[in-house]
ZAVOMI-456241 format. One line per field, with one value per atom (N, C-alpha, C, O): residue number from 1; residue in three letters; x negated, y, z; atom name. Coordinates in steps of 0.2 Angstrom, whole numbers, plus 5000, padded with zeros to 4 digits. Layout:
<nodes>
pos = NUM	...
code = ALA	...
u = X	...
v = Y	...
w = Z	...
site = CA	...
</nodes>
This chain:
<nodes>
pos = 1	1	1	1	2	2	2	2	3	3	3	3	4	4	4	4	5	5	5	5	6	6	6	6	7	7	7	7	8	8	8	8	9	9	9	9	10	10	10	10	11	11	11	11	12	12	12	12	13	13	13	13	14	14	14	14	15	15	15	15	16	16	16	16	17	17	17	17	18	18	18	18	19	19	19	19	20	20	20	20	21	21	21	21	22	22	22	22	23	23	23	23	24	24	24	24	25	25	25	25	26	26	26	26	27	27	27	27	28	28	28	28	29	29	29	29	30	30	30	30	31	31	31	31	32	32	32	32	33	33	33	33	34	34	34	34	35	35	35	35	36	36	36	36	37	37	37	37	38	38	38	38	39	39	39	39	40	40	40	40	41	41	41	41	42	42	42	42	43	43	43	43	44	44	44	44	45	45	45	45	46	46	46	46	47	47	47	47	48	48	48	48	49	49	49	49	50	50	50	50	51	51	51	51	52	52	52	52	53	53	53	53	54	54	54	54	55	55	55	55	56	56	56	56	57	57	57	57	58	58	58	58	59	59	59	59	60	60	60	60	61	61	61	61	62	62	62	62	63	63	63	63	64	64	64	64	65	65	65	65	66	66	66	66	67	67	67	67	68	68	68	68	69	69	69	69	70	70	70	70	71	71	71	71	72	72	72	72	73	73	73	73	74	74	74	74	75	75	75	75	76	76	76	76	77	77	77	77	78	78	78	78	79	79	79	79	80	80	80	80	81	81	81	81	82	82	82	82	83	83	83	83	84	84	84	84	85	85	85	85	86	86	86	86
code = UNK	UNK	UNK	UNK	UNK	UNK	UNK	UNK	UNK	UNK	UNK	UNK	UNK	UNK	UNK	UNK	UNK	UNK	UNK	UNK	UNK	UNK	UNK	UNK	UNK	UNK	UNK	UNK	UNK	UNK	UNK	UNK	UNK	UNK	UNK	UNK	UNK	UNK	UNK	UNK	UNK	UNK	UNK	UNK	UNK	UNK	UNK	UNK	UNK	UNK	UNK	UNK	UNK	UNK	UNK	UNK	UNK	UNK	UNK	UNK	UNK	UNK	UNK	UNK	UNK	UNK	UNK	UNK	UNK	UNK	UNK	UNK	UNK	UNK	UNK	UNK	UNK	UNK	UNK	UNK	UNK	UNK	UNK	UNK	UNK	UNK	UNK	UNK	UNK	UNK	UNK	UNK	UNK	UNK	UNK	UNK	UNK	UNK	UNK	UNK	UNK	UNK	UNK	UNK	UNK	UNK	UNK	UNK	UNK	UNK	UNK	UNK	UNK	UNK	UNK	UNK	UNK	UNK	UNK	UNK	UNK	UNK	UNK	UNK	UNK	UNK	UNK	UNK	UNK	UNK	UNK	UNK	UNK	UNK	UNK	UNK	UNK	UNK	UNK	UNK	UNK	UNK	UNK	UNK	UNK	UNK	UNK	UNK	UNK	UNK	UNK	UNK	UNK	UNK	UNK	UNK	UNK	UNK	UNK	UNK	UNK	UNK	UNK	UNK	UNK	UNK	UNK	UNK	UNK	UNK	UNK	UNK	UNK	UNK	UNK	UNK	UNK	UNK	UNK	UNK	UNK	UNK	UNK	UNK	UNK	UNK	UNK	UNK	UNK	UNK	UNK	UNK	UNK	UNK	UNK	UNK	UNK	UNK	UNK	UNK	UNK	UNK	UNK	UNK	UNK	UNK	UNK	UNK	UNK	UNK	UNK	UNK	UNK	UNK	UNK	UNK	UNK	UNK	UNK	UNK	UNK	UNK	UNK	UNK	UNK	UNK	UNK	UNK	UNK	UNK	UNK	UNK	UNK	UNK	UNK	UNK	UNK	UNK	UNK	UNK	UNK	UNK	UNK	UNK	UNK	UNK	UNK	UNK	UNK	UNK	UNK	UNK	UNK	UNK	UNK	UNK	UNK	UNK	UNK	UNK	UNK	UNK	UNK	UNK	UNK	UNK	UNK	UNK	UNK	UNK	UNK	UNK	UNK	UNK	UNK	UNK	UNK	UNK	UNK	UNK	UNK	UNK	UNK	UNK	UNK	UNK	UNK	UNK	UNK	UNK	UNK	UNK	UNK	UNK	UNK	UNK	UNK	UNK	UNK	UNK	UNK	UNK	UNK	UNK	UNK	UNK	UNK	UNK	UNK	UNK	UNK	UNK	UNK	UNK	UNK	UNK	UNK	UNK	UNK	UNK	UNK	UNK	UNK	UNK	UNK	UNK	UNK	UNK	UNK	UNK	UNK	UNK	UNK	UNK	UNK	UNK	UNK	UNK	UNK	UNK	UNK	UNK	UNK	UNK
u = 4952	4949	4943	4941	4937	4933	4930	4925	4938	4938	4940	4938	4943	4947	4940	4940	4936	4929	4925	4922	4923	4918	4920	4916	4927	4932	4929	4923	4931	4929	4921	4919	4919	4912	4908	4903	4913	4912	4912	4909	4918	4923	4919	4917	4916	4913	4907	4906	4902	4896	4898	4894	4903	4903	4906	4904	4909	4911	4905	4905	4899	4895	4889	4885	4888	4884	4887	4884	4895	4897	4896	4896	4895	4891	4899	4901	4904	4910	4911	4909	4913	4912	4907	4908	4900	4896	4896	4898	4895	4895	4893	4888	4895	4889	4887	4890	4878	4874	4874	4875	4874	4873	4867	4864	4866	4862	4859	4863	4853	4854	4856	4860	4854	4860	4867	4870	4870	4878	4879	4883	4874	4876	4873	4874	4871	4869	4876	4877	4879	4886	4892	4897	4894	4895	4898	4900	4897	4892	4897	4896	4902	4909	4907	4904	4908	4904	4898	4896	4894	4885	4885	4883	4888	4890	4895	4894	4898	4902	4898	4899	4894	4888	4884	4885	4881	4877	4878	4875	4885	4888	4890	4892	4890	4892	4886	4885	4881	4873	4869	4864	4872	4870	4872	4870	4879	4882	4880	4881	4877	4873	4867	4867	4862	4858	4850	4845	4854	4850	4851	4847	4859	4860	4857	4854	4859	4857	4850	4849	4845	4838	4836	4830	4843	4842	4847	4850	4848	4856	4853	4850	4855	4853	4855	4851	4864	4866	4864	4862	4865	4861	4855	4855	4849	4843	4846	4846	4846	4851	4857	4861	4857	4863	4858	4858	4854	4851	4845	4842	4843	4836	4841	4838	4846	4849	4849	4848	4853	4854	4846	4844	4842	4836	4834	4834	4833	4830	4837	4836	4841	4848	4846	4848	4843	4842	4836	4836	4830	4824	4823	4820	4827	4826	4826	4829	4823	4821	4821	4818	4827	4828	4821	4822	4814	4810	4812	4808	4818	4820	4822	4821	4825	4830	4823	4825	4817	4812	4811	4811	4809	4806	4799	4795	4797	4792	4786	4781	4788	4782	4783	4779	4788	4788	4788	4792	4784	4783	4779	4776	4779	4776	4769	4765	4767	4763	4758	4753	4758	4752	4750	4746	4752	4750	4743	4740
v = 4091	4087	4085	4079	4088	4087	4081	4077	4081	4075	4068	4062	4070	4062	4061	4055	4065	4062	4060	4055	4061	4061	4054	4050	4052	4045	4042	4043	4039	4038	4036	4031	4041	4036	4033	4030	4035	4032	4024	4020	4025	4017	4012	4006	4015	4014	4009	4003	4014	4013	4006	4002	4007	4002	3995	3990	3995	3989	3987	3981	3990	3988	3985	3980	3986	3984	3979	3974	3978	3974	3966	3961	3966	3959	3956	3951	3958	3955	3947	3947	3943	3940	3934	3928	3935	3929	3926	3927	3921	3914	3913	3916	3909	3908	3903	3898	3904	3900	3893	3894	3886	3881	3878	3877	3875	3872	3865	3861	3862	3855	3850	3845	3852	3845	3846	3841	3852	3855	3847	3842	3849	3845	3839	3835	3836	3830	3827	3821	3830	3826	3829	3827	3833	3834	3833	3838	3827	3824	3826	3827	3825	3828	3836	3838	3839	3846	3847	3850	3841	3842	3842	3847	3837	3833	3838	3840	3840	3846	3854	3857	3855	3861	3858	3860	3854	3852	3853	3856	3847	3848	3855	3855	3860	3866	3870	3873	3868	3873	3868	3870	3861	3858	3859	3857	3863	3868	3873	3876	3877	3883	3884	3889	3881	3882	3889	3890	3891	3899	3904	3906	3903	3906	3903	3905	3894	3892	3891	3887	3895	3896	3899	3899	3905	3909	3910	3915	3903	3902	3897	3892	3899	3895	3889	3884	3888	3883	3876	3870	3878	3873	3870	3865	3874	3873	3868	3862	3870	3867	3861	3860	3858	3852	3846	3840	3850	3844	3843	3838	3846	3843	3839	3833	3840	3836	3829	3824	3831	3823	3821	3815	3824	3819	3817	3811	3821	3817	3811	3806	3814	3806	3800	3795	3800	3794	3791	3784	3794	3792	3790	3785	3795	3794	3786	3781	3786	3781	3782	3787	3777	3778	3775	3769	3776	3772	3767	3763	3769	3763	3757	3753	3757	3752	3748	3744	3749	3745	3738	3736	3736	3728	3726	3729	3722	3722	3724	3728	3721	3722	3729	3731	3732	3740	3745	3750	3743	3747	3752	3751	3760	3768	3767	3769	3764	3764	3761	3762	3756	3752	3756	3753	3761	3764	3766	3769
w = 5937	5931	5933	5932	5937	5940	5944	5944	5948	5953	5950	5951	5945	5941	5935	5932	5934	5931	5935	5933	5942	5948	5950	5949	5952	5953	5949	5949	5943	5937	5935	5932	5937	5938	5943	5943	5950	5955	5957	5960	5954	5951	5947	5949	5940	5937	5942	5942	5946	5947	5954	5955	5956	5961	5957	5960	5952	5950	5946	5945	5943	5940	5946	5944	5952	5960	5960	5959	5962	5964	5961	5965	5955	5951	5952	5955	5948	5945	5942	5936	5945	5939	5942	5941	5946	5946	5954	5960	5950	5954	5959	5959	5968	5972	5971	5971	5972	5970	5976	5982	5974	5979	5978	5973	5986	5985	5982	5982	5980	5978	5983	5983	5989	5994	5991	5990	5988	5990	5983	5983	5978	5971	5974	5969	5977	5980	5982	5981	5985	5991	5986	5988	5981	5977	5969	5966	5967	5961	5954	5948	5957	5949	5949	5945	5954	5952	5948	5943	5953	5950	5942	5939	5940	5930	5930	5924	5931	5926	5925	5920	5931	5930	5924	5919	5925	5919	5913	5908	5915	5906	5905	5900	5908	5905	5904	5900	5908	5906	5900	5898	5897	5893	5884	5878	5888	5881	5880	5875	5886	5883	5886	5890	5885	5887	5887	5890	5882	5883	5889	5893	5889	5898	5904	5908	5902	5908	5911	5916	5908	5910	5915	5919	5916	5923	5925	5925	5927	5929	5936	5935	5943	5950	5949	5950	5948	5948	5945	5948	5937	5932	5936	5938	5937	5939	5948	5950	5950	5955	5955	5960	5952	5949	5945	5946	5941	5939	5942	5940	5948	5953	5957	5959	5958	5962	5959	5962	5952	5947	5948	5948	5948	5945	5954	5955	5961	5965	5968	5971	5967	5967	5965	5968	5960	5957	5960	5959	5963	5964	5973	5976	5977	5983	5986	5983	5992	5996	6001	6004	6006	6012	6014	6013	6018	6019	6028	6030	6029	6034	6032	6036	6027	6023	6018	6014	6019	6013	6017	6023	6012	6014	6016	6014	6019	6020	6013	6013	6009	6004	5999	5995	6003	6000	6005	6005	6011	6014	6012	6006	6016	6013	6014	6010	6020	6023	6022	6025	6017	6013	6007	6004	6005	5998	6000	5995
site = N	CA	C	O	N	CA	C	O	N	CA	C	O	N	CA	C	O	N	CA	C	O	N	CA	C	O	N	CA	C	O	N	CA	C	O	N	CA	C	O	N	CA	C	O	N	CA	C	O	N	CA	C	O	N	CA	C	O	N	CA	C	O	N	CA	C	O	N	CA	C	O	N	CA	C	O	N	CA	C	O	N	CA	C	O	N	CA	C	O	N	CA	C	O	N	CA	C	O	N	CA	C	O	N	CA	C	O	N	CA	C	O	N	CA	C	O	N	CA	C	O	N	CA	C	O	N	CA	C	O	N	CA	C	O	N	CA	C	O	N	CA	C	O	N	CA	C	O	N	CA	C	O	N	CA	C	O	N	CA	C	O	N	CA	C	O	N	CA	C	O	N	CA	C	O	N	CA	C	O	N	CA	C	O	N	CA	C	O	N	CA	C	O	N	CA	C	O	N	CA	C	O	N	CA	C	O	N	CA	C	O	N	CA	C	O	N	CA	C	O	N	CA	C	O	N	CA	C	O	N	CA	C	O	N	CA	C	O	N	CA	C	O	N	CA	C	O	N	CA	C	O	N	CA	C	O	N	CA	C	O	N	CA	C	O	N	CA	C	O	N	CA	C	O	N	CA	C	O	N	CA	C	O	N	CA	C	O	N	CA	C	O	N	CA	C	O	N	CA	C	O	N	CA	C	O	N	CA	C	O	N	CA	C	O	N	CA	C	O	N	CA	C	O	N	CA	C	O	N	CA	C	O	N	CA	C	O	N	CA	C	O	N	CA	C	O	N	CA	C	O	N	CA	C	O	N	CA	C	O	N	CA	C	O	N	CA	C	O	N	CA	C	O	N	CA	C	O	N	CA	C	O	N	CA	C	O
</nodes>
């Protein structure tokens, strides 16, 4: 009886370490070249947003969404947008 209690919390304590259940975290490049994943993490940390506060991914998809839209290849500029005159 002793041993199928001691199992039992054995069991117990390893499936509790093991982190059942949670997600692997990606990088913002991952959601950069990724972008239908990026917009569906969103939309899912946009329906709950109390969880997604301390959630990697969320934080992770939308840095992505936001520097996607901003980046600047500075080889492809024009002369009058060059970096170098700022």
């Amino acid at each position: 009886m002793r041993k199928i209690i001691l199992s039992t919390v054995f069991v117990a304590i390893v499936f509790s370490l093991t982190g059942c259940g949670s997600e692997e975290v990606k990088t913002v490049e991952y959601y950069k070249t990724h972008i239908a994943e990026r917009d569906a993490k969103i939309k899912e940390c946009l329906n709950n947003p109390g969880a997604s506060k301390e959630n990697a991914n969320c934080a992770n998809a939308a840095s992505a969404k936001f520097h996607s839209g901003i980046e600047i290849d500075p080889s492809k500029a024009t002369d009058a947008k060059k970096f170098d005159k700022f």
